[in-house]
NUDO-663806 format. One line per 10 residues: number of its first residue (from 0); for each residue x, z, y of N, C-alpha, C. Coordinates in steps of 0.001 Angstrom, whole numbers, plus 500000, padded with zeros to 6 digits. Layout:
BEGIN
NUM = X,Z,Y,X,Z,Y,X,Z,Y | ... $
END
This chain:
BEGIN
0 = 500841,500000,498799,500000,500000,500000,500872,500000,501245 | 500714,499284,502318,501281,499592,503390,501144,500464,504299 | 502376,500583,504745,501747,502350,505651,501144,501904,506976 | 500600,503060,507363,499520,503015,508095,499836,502990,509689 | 498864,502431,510605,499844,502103,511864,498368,502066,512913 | 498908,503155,513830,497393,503293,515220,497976,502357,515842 | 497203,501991,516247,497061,500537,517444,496393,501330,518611 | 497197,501655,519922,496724,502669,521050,496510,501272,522098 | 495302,501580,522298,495083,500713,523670,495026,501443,524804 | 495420,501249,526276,494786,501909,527187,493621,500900,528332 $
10 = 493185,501439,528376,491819,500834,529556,492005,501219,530871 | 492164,500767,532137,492018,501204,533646,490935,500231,534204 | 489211,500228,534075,489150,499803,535052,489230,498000,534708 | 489226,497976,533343,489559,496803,532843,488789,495669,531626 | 487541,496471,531536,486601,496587,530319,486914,494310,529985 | 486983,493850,530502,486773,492427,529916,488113,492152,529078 | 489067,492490,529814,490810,492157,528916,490532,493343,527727 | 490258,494158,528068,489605,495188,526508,489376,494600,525402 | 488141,493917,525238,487295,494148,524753,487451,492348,523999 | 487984,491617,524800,488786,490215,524015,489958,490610,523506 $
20 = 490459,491749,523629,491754,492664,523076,491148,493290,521947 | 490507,493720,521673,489764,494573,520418,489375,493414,519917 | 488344,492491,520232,488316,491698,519323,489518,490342,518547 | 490544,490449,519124,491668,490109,518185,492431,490849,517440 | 492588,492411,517965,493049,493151,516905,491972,493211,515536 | 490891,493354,515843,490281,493484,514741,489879,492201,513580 | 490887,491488,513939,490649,490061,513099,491883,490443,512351 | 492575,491058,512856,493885,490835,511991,494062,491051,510601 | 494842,490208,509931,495431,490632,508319,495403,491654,508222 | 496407,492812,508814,497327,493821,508452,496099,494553,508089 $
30 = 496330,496075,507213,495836,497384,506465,496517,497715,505509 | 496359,499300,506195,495618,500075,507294,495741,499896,508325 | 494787,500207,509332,495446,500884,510619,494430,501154,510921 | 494496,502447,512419,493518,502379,512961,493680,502240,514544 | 491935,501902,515102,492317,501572,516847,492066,502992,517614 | 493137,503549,518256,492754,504556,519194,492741,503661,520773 | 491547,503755,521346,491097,503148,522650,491085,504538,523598 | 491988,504417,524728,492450,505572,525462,492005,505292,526935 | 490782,505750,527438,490454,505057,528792,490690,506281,529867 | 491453,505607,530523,492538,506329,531502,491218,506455,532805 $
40 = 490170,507415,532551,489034,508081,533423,488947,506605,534908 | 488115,505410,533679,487982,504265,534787,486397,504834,535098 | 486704,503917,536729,485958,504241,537945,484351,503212,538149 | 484452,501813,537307,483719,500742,536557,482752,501324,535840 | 482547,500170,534866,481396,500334,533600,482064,500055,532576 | 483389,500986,532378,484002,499976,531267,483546,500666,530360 | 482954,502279,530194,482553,503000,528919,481483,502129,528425 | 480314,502091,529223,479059,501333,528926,479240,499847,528125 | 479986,499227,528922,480569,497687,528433,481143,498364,527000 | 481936,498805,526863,482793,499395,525190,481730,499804,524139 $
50 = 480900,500404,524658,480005,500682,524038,479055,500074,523287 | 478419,499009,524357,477728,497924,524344,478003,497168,523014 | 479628,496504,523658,480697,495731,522471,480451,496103,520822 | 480226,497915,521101,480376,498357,519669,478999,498188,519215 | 477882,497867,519592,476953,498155,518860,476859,496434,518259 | 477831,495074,518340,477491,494284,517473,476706,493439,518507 | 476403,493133,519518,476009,492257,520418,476712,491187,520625 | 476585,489974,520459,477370,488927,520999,477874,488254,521843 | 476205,488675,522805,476367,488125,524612,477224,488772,525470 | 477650,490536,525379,478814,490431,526341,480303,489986,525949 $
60 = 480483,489446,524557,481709,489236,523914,481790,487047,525010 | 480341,486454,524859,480645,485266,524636,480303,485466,526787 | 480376,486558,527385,480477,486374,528502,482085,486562,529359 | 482812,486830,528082,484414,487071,528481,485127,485204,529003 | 484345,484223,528339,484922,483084,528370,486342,483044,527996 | 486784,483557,526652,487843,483535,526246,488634,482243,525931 | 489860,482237,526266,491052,481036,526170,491145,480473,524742 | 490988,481794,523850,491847,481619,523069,490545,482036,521777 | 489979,482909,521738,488607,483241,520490,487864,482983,521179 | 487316,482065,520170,485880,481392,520532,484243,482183,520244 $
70 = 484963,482709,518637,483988,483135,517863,484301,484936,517753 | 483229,485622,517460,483511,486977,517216,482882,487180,515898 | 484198,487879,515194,484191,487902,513715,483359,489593,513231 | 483571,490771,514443,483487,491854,514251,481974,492090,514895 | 481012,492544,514217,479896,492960,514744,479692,494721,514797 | 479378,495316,514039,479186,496688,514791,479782,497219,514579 | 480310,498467,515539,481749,498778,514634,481230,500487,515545 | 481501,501457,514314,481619,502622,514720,482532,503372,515566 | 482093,503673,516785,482411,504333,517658,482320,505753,517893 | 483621,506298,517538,483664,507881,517701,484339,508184,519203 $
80 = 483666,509162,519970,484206,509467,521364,484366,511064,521480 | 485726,510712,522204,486525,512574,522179,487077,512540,523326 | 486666,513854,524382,487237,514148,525965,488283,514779,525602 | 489441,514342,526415,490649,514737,526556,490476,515976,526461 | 490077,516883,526518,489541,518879,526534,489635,518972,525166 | 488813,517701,524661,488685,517826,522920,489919,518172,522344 | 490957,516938,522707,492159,517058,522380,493029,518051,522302 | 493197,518955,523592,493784,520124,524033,492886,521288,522725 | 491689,521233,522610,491610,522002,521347,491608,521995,519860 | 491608,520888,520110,491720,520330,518088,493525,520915,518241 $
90 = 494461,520941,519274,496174,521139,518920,496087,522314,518667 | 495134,522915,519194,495359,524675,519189,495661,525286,517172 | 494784,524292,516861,494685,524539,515147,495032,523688,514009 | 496077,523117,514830,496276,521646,513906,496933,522166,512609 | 496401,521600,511389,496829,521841,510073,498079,520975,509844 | 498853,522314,509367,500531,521705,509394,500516,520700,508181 | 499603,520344,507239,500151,519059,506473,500913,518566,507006 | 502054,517942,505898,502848,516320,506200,501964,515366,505787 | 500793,515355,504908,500362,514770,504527,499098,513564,505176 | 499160,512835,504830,498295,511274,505670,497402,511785,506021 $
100 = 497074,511849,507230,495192,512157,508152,495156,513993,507296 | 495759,514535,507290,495884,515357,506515,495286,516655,507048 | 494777,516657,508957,494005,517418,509405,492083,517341,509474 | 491736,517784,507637,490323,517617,507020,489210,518022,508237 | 489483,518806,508561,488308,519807,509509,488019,519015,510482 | 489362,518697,511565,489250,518040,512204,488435,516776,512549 | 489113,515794,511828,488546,514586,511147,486794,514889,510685 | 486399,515718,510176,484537,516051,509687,484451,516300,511044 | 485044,516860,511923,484175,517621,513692,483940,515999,514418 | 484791,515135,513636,484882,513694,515199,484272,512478,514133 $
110 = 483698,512899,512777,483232,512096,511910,483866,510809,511790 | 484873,511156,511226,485842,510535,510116,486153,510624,509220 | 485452,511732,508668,485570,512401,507398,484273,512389,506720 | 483967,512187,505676,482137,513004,505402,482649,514841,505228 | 481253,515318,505276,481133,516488,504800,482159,517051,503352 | 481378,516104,502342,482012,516596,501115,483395,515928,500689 | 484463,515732,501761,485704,515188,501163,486644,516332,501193 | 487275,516636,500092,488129,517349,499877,489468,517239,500368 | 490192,518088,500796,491468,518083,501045,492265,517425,500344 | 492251,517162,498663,493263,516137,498001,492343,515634,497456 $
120 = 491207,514708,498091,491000,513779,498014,491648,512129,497907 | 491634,511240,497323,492129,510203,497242,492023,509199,498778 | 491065,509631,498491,489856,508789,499594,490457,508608,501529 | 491373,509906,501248,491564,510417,502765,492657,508840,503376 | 493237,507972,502612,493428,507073,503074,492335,505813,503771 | 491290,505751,502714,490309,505286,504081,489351,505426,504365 | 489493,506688,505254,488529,507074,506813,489579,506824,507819 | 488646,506441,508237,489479,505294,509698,489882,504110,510036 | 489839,503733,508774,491008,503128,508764,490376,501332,508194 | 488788,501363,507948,488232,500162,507767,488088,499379,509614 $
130 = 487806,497840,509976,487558,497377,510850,486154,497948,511444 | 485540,498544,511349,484609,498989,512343,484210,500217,512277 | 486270,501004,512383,485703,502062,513533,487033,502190,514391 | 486029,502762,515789,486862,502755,517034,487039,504150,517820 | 487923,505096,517814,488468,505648,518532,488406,505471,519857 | 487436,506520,520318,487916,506421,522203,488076,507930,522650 | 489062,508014,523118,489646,509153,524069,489232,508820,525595 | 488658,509894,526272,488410,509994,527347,489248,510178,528381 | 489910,510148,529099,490814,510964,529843,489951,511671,530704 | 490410,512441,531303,489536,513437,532325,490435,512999,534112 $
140 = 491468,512161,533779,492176,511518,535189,492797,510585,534632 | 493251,509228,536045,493979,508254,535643,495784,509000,535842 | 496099,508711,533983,497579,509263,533945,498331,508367,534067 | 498072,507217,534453,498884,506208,534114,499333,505752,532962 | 500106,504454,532605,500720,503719,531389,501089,505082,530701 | 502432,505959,531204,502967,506914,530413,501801,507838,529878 | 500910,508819,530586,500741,509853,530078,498879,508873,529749 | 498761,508177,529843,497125,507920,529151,497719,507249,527499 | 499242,506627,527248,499275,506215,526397,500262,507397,525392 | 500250,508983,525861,500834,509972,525229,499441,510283,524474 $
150 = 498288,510177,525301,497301,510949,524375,496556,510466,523546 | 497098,508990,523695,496611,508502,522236,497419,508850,521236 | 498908,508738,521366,500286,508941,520246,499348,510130,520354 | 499836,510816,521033,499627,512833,519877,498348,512686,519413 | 497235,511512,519583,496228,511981,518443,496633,511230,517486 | 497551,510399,517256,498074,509242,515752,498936,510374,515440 | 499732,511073,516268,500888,511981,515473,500019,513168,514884 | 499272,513629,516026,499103,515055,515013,497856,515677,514319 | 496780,514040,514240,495981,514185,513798,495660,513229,512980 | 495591,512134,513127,495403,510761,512015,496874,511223,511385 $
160 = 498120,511210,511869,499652,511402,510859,499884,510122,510162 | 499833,508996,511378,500028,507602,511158,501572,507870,510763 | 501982,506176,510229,502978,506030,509659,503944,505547,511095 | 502986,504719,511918,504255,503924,512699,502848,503899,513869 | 503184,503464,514755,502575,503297,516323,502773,502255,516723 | 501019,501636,517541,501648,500431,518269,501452,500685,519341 | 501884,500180,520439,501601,500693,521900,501086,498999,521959 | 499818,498966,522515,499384,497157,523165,498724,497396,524417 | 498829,496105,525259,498525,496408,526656,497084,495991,526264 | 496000,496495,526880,494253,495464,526986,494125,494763,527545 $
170 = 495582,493431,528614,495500,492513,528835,497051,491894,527582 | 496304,491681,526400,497115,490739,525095,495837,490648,524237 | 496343,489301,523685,495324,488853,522276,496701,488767,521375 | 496700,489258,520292,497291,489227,518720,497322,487860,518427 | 498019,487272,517292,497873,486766,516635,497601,487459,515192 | 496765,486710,514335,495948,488110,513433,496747,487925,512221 | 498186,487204,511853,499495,487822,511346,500331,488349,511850 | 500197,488915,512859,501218,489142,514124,502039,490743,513603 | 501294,491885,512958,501580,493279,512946,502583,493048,511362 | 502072,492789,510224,502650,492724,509150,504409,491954,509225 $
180 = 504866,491467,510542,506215,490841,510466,507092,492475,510932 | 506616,492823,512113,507565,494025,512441,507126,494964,511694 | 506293,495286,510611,506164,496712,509858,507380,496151,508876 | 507401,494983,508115,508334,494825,507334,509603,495166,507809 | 509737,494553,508830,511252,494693,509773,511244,496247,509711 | 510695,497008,510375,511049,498276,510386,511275,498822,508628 | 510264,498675,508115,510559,499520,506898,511682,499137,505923 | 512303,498040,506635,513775,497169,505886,514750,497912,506082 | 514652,498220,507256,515877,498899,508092,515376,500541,509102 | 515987,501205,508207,515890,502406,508982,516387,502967,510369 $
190 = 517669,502086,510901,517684,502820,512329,517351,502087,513324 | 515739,500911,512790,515565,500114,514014,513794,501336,514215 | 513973,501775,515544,513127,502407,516321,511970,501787,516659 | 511989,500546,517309,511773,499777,517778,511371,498480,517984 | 510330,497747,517310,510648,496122,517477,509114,495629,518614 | 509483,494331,519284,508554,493669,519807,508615,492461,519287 | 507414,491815,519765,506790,490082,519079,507406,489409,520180 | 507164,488066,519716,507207,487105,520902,505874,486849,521354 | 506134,486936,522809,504710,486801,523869,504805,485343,524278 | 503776,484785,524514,503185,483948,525498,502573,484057,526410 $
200 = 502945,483487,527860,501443,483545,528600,500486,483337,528215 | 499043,483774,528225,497794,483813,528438,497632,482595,528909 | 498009,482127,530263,496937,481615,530783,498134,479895,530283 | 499164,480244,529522,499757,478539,529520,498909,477708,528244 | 498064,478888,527520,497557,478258,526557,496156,476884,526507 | 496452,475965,525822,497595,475929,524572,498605,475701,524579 | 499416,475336,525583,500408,475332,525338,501307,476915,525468 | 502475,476227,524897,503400,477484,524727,504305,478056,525341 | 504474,478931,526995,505226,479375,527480,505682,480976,527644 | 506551,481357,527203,507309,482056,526919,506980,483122,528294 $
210 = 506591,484618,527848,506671,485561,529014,508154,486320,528367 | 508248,486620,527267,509048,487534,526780,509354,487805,525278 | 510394,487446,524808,510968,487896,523085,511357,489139,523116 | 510209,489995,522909,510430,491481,522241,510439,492493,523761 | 511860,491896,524490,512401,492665,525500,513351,492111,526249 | 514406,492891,526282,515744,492375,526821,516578,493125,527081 | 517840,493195,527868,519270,493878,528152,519023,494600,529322 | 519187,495664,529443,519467,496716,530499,520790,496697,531085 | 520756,496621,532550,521691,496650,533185,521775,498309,534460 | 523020,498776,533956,522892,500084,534643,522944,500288,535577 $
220 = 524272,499315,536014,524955,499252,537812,523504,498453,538465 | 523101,497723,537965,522299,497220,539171,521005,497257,539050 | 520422,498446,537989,519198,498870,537755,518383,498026,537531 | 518434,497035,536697,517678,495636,536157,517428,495233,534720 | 516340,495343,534317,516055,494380,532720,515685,493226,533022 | 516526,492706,531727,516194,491494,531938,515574,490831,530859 | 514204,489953,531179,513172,489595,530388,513351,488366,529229 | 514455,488557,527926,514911,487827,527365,513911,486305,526909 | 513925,484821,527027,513302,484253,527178,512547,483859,528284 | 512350,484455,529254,511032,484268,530476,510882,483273,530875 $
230 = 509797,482764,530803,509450,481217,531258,510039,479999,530799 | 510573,480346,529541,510989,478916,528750,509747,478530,527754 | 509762,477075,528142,508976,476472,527096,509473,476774,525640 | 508445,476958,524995,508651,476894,522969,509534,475356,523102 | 510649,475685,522280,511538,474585,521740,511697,475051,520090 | 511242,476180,519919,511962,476453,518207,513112,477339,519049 | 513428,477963,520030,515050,478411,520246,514967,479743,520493 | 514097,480481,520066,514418,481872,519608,513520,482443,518573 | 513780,481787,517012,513694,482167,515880,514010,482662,515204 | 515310,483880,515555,515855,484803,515036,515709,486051,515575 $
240 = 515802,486585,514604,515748,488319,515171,517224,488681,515799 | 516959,489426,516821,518175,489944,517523,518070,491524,517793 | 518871,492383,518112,518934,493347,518871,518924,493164,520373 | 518006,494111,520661,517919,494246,522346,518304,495615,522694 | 518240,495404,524393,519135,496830,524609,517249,497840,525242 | 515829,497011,525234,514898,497731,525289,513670,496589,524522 | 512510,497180,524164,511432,496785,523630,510454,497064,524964 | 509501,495585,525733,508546,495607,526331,507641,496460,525835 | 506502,496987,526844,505824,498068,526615,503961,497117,526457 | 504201,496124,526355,502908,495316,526458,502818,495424,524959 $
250 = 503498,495061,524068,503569,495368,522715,504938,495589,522034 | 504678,497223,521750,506089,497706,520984,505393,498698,519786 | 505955,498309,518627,505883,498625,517072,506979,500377,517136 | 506632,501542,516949,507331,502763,517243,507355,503409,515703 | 508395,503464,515100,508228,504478,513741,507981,505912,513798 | 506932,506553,513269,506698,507930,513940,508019,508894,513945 | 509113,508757,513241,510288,509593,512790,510728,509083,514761 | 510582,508291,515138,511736,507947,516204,510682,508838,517078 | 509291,508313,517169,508931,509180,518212,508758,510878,518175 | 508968,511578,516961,509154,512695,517012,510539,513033,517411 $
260 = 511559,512297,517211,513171,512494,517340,513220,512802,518621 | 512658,511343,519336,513128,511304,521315,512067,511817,521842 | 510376,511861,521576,509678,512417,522400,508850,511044,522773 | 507416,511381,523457,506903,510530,524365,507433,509828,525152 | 506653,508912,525894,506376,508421,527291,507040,509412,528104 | 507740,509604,529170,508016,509976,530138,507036,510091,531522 | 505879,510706,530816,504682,510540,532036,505551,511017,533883 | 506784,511337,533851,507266,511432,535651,506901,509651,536019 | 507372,508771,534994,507596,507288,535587,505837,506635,535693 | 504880,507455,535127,503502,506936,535473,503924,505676,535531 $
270 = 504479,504623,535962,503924,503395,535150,505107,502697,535837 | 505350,501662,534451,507053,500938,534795,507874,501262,534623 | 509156,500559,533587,510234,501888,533402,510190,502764,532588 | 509127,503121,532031,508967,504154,530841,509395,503760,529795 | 509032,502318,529422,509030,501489,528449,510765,500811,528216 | 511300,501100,529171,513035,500921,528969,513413,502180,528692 | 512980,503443,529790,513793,504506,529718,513229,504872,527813 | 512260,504705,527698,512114,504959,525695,512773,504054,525024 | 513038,502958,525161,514533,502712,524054,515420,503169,524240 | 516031,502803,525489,517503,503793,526257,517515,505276,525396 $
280 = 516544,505849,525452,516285,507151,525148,516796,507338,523330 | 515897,506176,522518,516227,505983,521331,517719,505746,520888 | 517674,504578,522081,519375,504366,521836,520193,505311,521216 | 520229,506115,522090,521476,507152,522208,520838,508318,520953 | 519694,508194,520482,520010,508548,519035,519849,508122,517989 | 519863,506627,518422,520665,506118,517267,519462,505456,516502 | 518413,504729,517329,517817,503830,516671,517284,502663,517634 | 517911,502084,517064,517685,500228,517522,516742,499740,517849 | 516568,499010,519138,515651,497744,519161,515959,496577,518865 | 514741,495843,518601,514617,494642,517971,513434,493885,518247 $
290 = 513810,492319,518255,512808,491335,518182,512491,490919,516661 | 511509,490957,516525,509990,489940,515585,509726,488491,516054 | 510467,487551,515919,510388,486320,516123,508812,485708,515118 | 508607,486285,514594,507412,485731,513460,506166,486506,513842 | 505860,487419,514900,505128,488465,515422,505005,487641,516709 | 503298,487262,517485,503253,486315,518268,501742,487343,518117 | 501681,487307,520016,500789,487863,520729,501146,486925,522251 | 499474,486983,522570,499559,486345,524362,499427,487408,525200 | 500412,487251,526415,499884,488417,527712,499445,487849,528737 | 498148,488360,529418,498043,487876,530384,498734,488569,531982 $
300 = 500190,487921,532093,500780,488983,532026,500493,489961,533960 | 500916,490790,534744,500447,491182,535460,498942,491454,536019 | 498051,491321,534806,496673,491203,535305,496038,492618,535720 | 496903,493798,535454,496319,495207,536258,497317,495688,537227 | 497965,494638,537746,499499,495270,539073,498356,494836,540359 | 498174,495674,541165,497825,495416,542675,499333,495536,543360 | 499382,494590,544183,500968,494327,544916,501754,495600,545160 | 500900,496167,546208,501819,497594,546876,502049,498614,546069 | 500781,498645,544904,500885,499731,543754,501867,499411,543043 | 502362,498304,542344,503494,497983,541580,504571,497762,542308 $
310 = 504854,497469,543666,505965,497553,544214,506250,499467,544681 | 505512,500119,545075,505379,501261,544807,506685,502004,543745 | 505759,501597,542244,506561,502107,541195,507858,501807,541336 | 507422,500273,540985,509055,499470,540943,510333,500036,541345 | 510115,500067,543039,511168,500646,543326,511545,501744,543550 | 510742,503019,542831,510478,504400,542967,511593,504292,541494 | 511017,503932,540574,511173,504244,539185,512378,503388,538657 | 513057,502442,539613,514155,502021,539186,515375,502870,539275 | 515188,503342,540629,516028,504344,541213,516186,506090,540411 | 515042,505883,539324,515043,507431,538875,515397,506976,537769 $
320 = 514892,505829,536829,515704,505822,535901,517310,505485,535720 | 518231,505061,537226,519066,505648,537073,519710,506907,536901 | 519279,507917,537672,519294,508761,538207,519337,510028,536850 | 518419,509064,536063,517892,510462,534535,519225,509819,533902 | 519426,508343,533696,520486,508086,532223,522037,507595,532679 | 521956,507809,533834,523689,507124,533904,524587,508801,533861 | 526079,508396,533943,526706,509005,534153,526847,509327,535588 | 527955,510261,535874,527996,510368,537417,528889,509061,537923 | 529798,508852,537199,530664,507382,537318,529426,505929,537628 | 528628,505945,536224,527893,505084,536532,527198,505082,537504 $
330 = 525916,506249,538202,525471,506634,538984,526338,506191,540522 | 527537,505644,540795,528223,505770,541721,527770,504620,541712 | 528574,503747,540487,528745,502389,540654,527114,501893,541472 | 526361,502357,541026,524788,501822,541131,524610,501750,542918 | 525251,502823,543391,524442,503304,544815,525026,502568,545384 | 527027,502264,544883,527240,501372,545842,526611,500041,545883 | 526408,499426,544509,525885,498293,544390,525180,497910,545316 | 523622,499228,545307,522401,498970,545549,522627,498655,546993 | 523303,500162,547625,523219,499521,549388,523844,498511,550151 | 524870,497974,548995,525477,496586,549820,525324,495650,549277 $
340 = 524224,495515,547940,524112,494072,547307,522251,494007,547347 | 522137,495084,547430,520203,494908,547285,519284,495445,548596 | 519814,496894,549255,518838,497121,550223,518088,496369,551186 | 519232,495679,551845,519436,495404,552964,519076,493710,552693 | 519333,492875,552143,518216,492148,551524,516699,492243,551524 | 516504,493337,550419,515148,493250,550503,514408,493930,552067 | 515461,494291,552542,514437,495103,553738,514134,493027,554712 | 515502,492360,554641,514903,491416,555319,513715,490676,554920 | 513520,490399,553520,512558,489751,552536,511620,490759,553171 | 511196,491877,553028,509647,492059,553100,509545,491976,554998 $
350 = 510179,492764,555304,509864,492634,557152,510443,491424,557542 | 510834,490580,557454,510944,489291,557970,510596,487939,557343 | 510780,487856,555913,510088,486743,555226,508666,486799,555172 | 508267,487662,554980,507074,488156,554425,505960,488766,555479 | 506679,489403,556103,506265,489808,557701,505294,490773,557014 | 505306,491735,556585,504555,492634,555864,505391,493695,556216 | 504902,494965,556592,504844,495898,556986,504803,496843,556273 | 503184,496398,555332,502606,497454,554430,503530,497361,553089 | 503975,496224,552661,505476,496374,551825,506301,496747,551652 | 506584,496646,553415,508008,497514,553345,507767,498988,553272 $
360 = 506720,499372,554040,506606,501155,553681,506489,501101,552237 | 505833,500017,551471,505368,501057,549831,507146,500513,549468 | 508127,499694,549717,509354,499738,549342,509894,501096,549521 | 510162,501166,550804,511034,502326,551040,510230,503670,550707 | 508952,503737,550578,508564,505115,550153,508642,505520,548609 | 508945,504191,548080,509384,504309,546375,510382,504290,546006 | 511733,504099,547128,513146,504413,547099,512834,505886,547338 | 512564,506892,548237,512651,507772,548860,512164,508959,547612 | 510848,508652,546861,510347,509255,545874,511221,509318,544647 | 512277,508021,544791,513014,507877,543361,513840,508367,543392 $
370 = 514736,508909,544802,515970,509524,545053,515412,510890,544844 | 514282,511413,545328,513709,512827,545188,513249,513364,544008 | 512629,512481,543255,512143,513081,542057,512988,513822,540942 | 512254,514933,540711,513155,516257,540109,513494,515500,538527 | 514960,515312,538505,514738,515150,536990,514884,516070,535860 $
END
């Protein structure tokens, strides 16, 4: 049997990229797994819309006008819903099994369990774990990428006691062989942490342009990843698996051993940057990233960045993830870099190319936050 693997979505505010996102995960080959849907307390109708979705309706699926699924294969699919409060008390009593979904009680309180299943039951492999049922976590605030996509992991870690984790953005569609290439990869090789698919844009389809293979190389001195592949047409020319120095956070495959080793998300970086500083993080103990060349998902990619909000992060969170992983040597090299090869640049780009104002404050107030933030 193959081991078992949560698929964590998060939602902001986003119910249509959702919900053409659920319906390609749920086409897929792979089993087990199950979907934890983590809605980061949106301000919309995205509960109602999710809801809707689950009861097996067709008309808000065929009102997405999807690129890429035409047809919807999944009709009703059970929907269990748990407020973040929930969460905070199911930890208080979590049953120390090692064993698979191995917290019984639990699982009967959020009906995933029946009544009469026994603790060494056979069976406890599948609850959950068929295509129509769906996991939704509430949040009670928007935590951002990092901490709305921690509270899905700690319910795969310490309550389902999945085998491996996927982190997917709710703007990607799967390809529905897409999960079974990196579970193999990982379970081949033990110190890879880490693997991503190859992405496509969304919107180049059908045709085939390249957002990103897996990830790419981290650069320290000048606080930059770089997006291996970006914007090359499909030629056949990256069909091999490689090591990278991080795994994109739109879709990354996590073995639960790595994420108990290094820890979560880094909810300080709320969004951007988390998703490097967690390989970096792996790195250094000693488990690898990697590309899945045979693992193929579309992003549509930037479709939840509002300008000032992501320039915001950007340059808040570049500056801190130096700040958490270099040395003091490295840390030098960076500042000089930054103020005589990058500041002063971008200050002309936003106040003079751009003639934006409101840019340049969310620039410099996300330098200012990144130099300050306590690490």
């Amino acid at each position: 049997m193959n081991p078992h693997v949560s698929i964590i979505i998060l939602n902001w505010n986003g119910w249509k990229d959702t919900l053409e996102c659920l319906e390609s995960v749920y086409q897929t080959s792979y089993h087990p797994f199950s979907v934890i849907l983590v809605d980061n307390h949106s301000t919309d109708d995205s509960l109602d819309k999710i809801r809707e979705y689950c009861t097996g309706k067709d008309d808000i699926f065929e009102d997405l006008n999807s690129k890429i699924i035409k047809n919807r294969a999944t009709k009703a699919i059970n929907i269990q819903e748990l407020k973040e409060n929930d969460l905070e008390n199911y930890s208080i009593n979590l049953d120390k099994s090692d064993n698979f979904m191995g917290n019984i009680g639990i699982l009967k309180d959020i009906g995933l369990a029946p009544d009469n299943l026994k603790d060494n039951s056979s069976l406890l492999k599948d609850i959950g774990l068929a295509p129509d049922n769906l996991i939704l976590i509430k949040n009670n605030a928007n935590h951002g990428f990092a901490g709305g996509n921690n509270r899905g992991m700690e319910f795969a870690r310490d309550i389902i006691k999945s085998d491996y984790i996927l982190l997917l953005n709710n703007d990607t569609l799967v390809d529905k062989d897409f999960l079974q290439p990196m579970v193999d990869m990982a379970q081949e090789h033990e110190n890879i942490g880490f693997i991503g698919p190859k992405t496509y844009f969304y919107h180049s389809y059908p045709e085939k342009i390249i957002q990103i293979t897996g990830g790419g190389d981290i650069n320290l001195k000048k606080a930059r990843t770089f997006q291996r592949g970006y914007k090359k047409e499909e030629e056949n020319q990256y069909n091999n698996p490689v090591q990278l120095g991080y795994v994109g956070g739109s879709c990354v495959l996590v073995k639960m051993e790595t994420l108990t080793k290094i820890g979560l998300l880094d909810e300080r970086f709320f969004m951007y940057w988390e998703d490097t500083d967690w390989s970096y993080r792996g790195t250094l103990q000693g488990y690898k990233s990697f590309y899945q060349p045979l693992s193929i998902i579309w992003h549509k990619h930037g479709a939840s960045s509002k300008p000032c909000f992501e320039l915001y992060y950007l340059s808040r969170n570049r500056v801190f993830f130096v700040r958490k992983n270099s040395t003091k040597k490295e840390y030098q090299r960076f500042l000089l870099y930054f103020f005589t090869r990058v500041f002063w640049p971008d200050i002309w780009y936003y106040l003079i190319h751009l003639k934006s104002g409101k840019k340049f404050k969310c620039y410099i107030k996300g330098l200012w936050d990144g130099f300050r933030l306590k690490i």
